[in-house]
N, C-alpha and C positions, 0 to 999 in steps of 0.2 A: 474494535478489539482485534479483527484479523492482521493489524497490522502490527501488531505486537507478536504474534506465530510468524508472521511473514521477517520480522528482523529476524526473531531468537534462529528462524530456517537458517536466514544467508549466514549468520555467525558461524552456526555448525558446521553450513559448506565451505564455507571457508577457512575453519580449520580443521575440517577432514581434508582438505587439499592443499592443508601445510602453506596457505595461504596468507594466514597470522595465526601465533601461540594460542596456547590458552588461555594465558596471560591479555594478551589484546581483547581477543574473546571476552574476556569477562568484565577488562576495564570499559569496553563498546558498550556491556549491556547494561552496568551501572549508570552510565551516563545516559544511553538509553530510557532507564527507568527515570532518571532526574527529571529527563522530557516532558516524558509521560505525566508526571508530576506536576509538574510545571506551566507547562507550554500544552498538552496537547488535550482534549476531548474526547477520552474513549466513550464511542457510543454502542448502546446493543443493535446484534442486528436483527430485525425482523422478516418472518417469513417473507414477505411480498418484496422486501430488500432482494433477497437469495432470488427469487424468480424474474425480479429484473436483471440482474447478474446475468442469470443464465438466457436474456431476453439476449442481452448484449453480448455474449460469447457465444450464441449460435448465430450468429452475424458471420459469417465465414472472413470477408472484407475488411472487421477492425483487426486480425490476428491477435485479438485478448484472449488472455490465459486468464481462468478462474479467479484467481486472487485480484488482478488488475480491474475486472469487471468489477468486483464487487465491492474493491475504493472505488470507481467511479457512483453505481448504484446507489452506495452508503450516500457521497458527495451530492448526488441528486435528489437523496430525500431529505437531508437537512438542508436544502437551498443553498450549496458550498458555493462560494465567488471563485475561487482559483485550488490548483490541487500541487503537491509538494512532490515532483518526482525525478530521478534523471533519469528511467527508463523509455525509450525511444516510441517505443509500440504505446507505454500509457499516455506518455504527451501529447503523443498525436490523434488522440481518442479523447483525449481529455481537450485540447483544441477545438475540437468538430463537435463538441457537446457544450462547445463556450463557455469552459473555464480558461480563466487565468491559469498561468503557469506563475508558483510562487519557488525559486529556487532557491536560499541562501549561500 
């Protein structure tokens, strides 16, 4: 589910800095939801989820921020093969933890 907060974030931020309408914005998040819909598997997360998160972002060495730990965390407790990201810092964490990278 966090990664459903983690899109609705970027859209905000992105048009609080006039980055795209609100227009964009909105057609992003419908198509977003069709995903979700579709294609993706929201799962709940469990406390010992959250405390592996926070295993892996007191690692000082991967530079994870809270949200990225806790897709990788999530991805480690349903036995994930590969993780879906272009953020730089998660690839490479997500690498060293031997997933796949799945990018369309």
């Amino acid at each position: 589910m966090w990664c459903v907060t983690e899109f609705a974030s970027a859209l905000g931020i992105k048009q609080r800095t006039e980055q795209i309408t609100k227009s964009d914005a909105n057609s992003a998040w419908q198509r977003f939801e069709r995903l979700c819909a579709n294609d993706l598997q929201l799962l709940p997360v469990e406390p010992t989820t959250f405390h592996q998160a926070a295993t892996l972002t007191r690692d000082s060495d991967t530079a994870l921020r809270a949200g990225d730990s806790l897709h990788l965390a999530v991805a480690l407790g349903v036995k994930a093969k590969s993780i879906a990201t272009l953020d730089e810092v998660l690839a490479k964490n997500a690498k060293r933890l031997k997933f796949r990278l799945a990018i369309r």
